[in-house]
matplotlib code that plots the C-alpha trace (Angstrom):
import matplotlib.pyplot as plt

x = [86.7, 84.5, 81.1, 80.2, 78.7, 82.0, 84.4, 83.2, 82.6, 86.4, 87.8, 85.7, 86.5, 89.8, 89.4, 87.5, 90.7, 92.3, 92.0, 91.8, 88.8, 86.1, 83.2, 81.3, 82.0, 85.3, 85.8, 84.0, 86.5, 89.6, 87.6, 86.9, 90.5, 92.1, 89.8, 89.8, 93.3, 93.4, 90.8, 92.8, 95.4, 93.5, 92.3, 95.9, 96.7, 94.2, 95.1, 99.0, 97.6, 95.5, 97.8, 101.6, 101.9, 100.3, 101.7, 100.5, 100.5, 102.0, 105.3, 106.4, 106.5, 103.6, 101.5, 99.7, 101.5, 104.8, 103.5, 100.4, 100.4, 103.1, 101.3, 104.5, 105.5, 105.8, 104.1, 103.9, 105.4, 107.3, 103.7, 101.9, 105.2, 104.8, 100.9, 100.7, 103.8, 104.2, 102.0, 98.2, 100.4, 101.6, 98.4, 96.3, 99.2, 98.9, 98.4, 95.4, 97.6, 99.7, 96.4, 93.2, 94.0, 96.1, 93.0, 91.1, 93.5, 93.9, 90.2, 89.9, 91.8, 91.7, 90.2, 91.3, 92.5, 94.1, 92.5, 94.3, 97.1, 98.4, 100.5, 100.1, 96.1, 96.3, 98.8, 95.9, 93.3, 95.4, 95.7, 92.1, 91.8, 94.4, 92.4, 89.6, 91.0, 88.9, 89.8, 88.4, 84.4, 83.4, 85.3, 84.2, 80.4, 80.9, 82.5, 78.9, 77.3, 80.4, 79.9, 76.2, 77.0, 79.5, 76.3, 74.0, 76.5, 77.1, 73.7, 73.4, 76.4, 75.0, 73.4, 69.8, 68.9, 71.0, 69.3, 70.6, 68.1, 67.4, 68.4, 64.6, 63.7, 67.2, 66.8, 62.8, 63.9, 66.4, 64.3, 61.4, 63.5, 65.3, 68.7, 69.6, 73.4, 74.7, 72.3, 73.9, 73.0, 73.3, 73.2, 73.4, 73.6, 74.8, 75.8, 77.6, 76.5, 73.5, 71.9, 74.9, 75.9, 72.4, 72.1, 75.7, 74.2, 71.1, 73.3, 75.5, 72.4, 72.0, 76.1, 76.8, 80.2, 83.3, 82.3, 79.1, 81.2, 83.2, 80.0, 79.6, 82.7, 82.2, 78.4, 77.7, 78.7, 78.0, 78.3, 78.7, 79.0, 80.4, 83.8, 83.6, 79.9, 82.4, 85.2, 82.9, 81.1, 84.0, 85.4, 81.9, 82.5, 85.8, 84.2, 82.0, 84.4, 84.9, 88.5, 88.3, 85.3, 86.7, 83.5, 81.7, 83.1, 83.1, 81.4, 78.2, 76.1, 73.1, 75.8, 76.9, 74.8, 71.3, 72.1, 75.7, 75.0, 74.6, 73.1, 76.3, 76.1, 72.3, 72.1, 69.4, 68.8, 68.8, 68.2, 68.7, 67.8, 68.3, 68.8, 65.5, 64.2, 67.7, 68.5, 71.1, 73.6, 73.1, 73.9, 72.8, 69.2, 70.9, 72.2, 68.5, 66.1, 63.8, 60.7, 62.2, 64.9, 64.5, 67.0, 65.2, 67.7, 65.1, 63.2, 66.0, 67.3, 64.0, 64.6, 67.9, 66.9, 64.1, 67.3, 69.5, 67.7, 67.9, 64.7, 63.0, 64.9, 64.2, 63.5, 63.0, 63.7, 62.5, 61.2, 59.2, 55.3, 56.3, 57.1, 53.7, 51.6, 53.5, 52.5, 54.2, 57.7, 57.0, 53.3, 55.6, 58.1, 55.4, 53.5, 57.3, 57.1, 53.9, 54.3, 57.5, 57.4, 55.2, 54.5, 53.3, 53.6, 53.7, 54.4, 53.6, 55.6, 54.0, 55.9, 58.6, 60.5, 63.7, 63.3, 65.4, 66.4, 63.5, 60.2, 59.2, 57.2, 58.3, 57.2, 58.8, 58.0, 58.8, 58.7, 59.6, 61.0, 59.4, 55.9, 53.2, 51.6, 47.8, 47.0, 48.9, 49.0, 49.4, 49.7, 50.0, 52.3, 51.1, 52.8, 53.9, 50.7, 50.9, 53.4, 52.7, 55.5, 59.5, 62.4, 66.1, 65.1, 62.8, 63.3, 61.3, 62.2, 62.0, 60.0, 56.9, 57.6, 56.0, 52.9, 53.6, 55.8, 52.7, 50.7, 53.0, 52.3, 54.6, 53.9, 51.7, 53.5, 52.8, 54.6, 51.8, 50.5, 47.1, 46.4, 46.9, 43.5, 42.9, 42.7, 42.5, 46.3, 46.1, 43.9, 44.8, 44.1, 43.7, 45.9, 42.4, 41.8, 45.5, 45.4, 41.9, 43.9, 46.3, 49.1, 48.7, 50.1, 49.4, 46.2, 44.9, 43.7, 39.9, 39.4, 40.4, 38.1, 39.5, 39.6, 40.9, 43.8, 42.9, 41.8, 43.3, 44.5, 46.1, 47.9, 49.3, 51.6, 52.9, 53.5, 55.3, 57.5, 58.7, 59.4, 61.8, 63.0, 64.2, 65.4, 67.7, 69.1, 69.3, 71.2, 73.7, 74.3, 75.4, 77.7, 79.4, 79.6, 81.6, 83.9, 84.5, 84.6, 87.2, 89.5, 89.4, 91.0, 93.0, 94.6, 95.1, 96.8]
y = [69.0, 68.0, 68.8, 72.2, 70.2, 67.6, 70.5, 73.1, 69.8, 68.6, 72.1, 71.8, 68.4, 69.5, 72.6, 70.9, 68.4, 71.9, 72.7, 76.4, 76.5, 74.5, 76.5, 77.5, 81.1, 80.8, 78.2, 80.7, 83.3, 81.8, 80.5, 83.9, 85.5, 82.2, 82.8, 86.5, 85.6, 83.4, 85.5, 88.8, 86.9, 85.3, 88.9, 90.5, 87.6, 89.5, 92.7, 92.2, 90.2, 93.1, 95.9, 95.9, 98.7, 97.5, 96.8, 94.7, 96.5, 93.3, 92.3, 89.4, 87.1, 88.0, 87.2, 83.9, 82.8, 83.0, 81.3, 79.5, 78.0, 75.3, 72.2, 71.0, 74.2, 75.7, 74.2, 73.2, 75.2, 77.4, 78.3, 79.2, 81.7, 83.3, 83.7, 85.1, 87.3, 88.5, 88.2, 88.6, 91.5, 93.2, 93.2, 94.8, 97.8, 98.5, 102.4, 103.5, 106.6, 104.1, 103.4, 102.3, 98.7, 98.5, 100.7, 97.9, 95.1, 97.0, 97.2, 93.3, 92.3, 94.9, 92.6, 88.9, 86.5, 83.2, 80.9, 77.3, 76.2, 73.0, 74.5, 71.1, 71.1, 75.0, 73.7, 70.9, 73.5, 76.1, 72.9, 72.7, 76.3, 76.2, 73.4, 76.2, 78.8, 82.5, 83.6, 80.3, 81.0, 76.9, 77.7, 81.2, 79.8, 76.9, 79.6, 80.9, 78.0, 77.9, 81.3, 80.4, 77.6, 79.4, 82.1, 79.3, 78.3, 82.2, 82.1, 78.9, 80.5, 84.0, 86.4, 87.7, 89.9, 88.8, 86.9, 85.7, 87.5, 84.7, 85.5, 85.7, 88.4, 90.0, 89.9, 90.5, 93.9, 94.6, 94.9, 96.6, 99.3, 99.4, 101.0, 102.8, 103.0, 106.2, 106.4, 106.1, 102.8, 102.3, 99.7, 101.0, 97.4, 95.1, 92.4, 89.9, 92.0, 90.4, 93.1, 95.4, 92.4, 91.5, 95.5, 95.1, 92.0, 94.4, 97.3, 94.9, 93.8, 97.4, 98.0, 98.2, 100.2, 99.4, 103.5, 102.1, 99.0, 101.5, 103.3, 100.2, 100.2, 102.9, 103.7, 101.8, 102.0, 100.2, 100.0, 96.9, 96.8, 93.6, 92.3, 88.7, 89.7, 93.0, 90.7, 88.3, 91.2, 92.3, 88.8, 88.6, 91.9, 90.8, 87.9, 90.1, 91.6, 95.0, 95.8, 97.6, 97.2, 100.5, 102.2, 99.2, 100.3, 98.8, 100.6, 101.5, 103.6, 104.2, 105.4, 108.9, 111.9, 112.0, 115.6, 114.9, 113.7, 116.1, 116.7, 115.4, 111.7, 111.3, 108.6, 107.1, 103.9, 102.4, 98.5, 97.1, 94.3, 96.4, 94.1, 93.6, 92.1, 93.4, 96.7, 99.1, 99.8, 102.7, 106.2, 105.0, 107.0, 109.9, 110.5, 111.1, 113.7, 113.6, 112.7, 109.1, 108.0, 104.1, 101.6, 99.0, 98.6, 98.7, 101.5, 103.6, 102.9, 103.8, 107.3, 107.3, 106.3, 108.9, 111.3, 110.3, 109.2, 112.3, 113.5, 111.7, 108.5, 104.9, 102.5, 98.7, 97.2, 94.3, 95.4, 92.9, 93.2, 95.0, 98.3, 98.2, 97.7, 99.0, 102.6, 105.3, 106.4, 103.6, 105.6, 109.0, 107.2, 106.2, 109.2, 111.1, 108.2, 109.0, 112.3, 112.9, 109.5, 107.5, 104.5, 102.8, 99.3, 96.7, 93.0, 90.7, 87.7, 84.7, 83.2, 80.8, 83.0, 83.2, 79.7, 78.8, 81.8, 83.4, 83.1, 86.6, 88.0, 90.3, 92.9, 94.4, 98.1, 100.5, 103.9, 107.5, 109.9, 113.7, 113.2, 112.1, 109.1, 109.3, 105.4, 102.5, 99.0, 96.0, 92.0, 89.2, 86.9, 83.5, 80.0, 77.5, 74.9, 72.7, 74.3, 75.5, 76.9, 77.3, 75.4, 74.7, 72.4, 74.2, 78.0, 80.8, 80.9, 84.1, 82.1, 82.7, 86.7, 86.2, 87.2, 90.4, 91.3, 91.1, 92.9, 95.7, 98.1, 101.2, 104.5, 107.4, 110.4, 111.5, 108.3, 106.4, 103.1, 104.0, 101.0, 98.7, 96.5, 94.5, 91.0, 88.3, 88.9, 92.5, 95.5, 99.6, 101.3, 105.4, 107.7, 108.4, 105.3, 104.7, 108.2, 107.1, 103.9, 106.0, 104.8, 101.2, 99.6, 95.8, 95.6, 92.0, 91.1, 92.0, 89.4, 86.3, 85.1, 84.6, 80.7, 80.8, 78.8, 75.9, 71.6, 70.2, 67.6, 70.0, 71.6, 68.3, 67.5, 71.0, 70.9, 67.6, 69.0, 71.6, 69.5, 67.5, 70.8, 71.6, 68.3, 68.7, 71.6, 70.6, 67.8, 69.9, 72.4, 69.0, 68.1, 71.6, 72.1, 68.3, 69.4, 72.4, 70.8, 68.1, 70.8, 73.1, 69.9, 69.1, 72.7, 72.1, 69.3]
z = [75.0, 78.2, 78.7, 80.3, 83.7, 84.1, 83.4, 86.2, 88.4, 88.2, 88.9, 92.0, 93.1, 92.6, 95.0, 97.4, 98.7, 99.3, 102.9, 101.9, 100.1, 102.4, 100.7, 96.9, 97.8, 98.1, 94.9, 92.6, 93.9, 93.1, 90.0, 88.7, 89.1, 87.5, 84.9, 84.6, 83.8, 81.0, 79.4, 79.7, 77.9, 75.2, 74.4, 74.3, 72.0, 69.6, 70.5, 69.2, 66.2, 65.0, 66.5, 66.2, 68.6, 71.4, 74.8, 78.2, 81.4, 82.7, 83.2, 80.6, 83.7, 84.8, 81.7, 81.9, 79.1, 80.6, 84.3, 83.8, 80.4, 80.5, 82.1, 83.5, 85.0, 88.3, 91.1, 94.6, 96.9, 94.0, 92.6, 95.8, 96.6, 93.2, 93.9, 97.2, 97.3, 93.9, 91.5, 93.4, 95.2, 91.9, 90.5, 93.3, 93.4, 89.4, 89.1, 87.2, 86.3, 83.5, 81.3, 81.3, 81.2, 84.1, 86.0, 85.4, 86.5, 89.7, 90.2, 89.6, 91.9, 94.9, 96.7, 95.1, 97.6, 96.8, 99.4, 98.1, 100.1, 98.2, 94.9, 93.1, 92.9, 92.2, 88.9, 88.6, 88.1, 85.9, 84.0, 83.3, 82.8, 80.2, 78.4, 77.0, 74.4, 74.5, 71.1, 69.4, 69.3, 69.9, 73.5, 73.7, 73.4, 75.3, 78.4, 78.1, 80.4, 81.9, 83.2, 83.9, 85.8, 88.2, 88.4, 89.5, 91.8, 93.2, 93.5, 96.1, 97.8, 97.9, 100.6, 100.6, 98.0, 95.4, 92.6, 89.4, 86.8, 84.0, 80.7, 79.2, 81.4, 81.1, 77.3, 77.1, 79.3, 76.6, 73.5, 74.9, 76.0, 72.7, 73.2, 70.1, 68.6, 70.0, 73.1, 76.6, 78.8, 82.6, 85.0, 88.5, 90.4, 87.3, 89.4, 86.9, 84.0, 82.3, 81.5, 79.4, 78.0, 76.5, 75.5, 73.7, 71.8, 70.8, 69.5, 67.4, 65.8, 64.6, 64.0, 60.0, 59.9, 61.8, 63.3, 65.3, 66.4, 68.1, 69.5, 71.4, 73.1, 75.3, 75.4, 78.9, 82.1, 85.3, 88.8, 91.3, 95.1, 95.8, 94.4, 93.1, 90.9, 89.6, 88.4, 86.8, 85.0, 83.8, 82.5, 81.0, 79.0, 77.8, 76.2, 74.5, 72.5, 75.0, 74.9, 78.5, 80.4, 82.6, 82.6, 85.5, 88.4, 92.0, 94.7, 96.2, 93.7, 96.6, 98.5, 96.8, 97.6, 95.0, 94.4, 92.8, 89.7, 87.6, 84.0, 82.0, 83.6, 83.1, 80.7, 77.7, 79.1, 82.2, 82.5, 85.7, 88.3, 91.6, 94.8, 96.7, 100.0, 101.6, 103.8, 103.0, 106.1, 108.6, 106.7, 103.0, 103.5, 104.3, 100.7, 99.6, 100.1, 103.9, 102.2, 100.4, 103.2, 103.6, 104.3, 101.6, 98.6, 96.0, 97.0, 97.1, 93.3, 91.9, 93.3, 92.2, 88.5, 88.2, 88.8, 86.9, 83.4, 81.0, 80.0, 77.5, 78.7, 79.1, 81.9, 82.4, 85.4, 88.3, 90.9, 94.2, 95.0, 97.8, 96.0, 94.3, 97.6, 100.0, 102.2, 103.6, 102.1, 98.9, 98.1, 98.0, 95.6, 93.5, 93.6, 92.4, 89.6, 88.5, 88.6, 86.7, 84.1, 82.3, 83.6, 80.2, 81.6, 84.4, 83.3, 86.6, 86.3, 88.0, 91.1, 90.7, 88.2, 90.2, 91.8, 94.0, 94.9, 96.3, 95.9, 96.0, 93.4, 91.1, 88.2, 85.0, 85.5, 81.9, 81.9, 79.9, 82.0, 81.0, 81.0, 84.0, 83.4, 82.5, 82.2, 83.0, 81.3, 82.7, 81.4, 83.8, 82.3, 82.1, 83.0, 79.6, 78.8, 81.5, 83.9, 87.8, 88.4, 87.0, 88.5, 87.7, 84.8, 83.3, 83.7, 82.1, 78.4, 76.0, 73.7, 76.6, 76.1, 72.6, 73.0, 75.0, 72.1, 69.6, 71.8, 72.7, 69.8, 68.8, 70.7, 68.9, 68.0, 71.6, 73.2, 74.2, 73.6, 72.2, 69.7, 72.8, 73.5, 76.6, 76.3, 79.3, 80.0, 79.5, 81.0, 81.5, 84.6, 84.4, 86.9, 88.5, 89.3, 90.8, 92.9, 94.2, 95.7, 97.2, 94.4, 95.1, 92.0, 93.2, 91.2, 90.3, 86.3, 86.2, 83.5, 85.8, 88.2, 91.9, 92.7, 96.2, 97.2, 95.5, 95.9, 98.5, 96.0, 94.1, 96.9, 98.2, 95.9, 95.6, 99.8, 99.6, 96.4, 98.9, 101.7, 99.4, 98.6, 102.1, 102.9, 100.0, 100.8, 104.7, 103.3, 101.1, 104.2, 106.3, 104.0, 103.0, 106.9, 107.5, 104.6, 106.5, 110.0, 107.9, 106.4, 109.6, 111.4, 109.0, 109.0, 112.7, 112.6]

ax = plt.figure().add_subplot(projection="3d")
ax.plot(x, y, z, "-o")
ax.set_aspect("equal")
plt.show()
């Protein structure tokens, strides 16, 4: 078996001599349909061994069993026919009407497009594919930084506003919130599905009987705008033992009217990374009421999850400095936060957290919805001994949340967090205090003394890091745009 690193690199070396596919977007595409794929047919291999009477959606020569599997079968010319006019077309026109499954095929690939146009690399990459087996759990583990590494790459390849949340904050999110087995958990932007995964993971901690196993199945849902981070989070589901992921759909959740969903969808839990530093396209406001219309993305899902949490509910989600300085429509969001939840606490991550991504910073906001919030508490979260920042190589670790985990404390039997006590990380502000500063939430730790930028010295080393930083990625944009330039001419020719 290859190494994570040398396996997702030969795929895309392969890829990259065809003159279809001249960028990461479009490799992690046909990547993620090729491997949604082999996965959905690793899974129905369990599905008939533990159930005689189940039955594909798919056509038997449709299967990746019966097209895919054999490494010295179709190719070339042959392969690319079957691809483009039969099979990508077949499965974009499944009905939902037939079953779930097929419902969820259909949503997969709605929008799949095979962009290689040389058959015998495509059967040079199914090769590869074919080299990892789902149901066996040394390849289903090692597919786990597979999947990371295709994220990564999404990531480099992606638009404004769309960061990969790492798994320490996904997870640390998680188990503060504390989904219970038969409460109801929502992501309304999951992306590639981090955060439902991680929350399956913390209910099968709790699972004893093969009834709560079941719970699990169907006790989330999801929603993701764009297609490829939807098919990926769905794949990623599968591989988490969820026979139909059906309940993440694809679509725009900012763009349905607040004042449709009603009482019966409000959920438990809602952990969530909504997109921020982006602008939501003309008309999106006007699904929410006069006083909060705004076209920034973030701003507009914290209304939307004050409305649809059930009373009594759960929140922890990331959310920029912006939101917790910012005037105007964000002091009337927060003042409808403060009024109707309780805003218990507000972890401030230190920058860097999402390097390379973005440099914006960015807070961990928890709240109950049903009760106004008297105090709030907040901990600035340190860098590791040593550290100035996070990078590729050394991202921030769960191991770091430790402390704030000690410190946390159970609520009273009135839901607060009464046996909390400051420390240098940690101090509480009253609702007095935050109404007095017309709701401005971006308050600085008390305990640490302000030390100004800093020594030159110091600062040097940190300016001439970054300018290595751009000219690294000026370099990488040069050479993605002469593969282009080369496979555009080549096309031509």
């Amino acid at each position: 078996m290859p190494n994570i690193a040398n396996l997702v690199k030969s795929i895309q070396d392969i890829m990259r001599k065809d003159a279809g596919t001249y960028g990461d977007a479009q490799r992690i595409e046909q990547m993620a349909w090729l491997f949604f794929l082999k996965i959905f047919d690793d899974r129905e291999s369990q599905l008939e061994l533990f159930d005689d009477d189940y039955r594909s959606p798919l056509e038997e020569h449709h299967r990746w069993r019966n097209w895919a599997a054999d490494e010295e079968g179709i190719t070339g010319e042959a392969l690319l026919d079957f691809v483009n006019n039969e099979l990508l077309r077949t499965l974009r026109n499944m009905t939902a009407g037939q079953d779930q499954i097929s419902g969820l095929i259909r949503m997969a690939f709605e929008d799949a497009n095979n962009y290689m146009k040389n058959g015998t690399l495509m059967r040079q990459v199914i090769n590869k594919i074919n080299g990892i087996d789902f149901n066996a759990s040394d390849d289903r583990h090692m597919f786990g930084d597979i999947y990371e590494k295709i994220l990564k790459d999404l990531q480099s390849a992606g638009n404004a506003g769309e960061f990969y949340t790492p798994r320490a904050v996904t997870r640390f999110i998680v188990e503060q919130v504390d989904p219970r087995l038969g409460e109801t958990i929502f992501d309304p932007a999951c992306g590639t599905g981090g955060f439902l995964t991680c929350a399956i993971d913390h209910l099968r901690d709790q699972a004893k009987t093969d009834k709560d196993m079941a719970i699990i199945q169907d006790c989330f849902s999801g929603i993701e705008k764009k297609h490829l981070p939807h098919v990926l989070c769905m794949t990623n589901l599968m591989l988490h033992g969820i026979d139909v992921p059906s309940s993440v759909r694809h679509g725009n959740t900012l763009a349905r009217p607040l004042t449709d969903w009603k009482p019966r969808e409000y959920v438990d839990c809602i952990v969530t990374n909504p997109p921020f530093g982006g602008m939501e396209e003309d008309g999106i406001e006007a699904n929410f009421p006069s006083e909060f219309r705004t076209r920034e993305t973030a701003d507009l899902f914290l209304v939307l999850i004050m409305r649809v949490l059930k009373p009594g509910g759960r929140a922890g989600i990331v959310l920029p400095d912006g939101t917790l300085f910012g005037e105007g429509v964000k002091t009337r969001i927060k003042e409808k936060l403060l009024g109707e939840c309780d805003l218990h606490t507000i972890v401030r991550l230190p920058n860097g957290v999402f390097n390379p991504y973005t440099g914006i910073k960015t807070n961990l906001l928890f709240f109950t919805k049903g009760r106004p919030t008297k105090e709030i508490w907040y901990y600035e979260h340190p860098y590791p001994a040593g550290a100035k920042s996070y990078n590729k190589s050394k991202p921030i670790r769960i191991e770091e949340f430790e402390p704030e985990k000690k410190w946390w404390g159970e609520p009273d039997q009135n839901g607060r967090y009464s046996s909390r006590k400051e420390t240098e990380q940690a101090w509480r502000v009253s609702i007095e205090e935050i109404k007095a500063g017309n709701y401005n939430l971006d308050l600085k730790n008390p305990h640490k003394v302000d030390k100004g930028p800093g020594k030159v010295e110091d600062l040097l080393p940190e300016y001439e890091k970054l300018l290595e930083q751009i000219a690294e990625t000026r370099a990488m944009l040069k050479q993605e745009l002469e593969i282009a330039l080369n496979a555009t001419a080549g096309a031509s020719k």
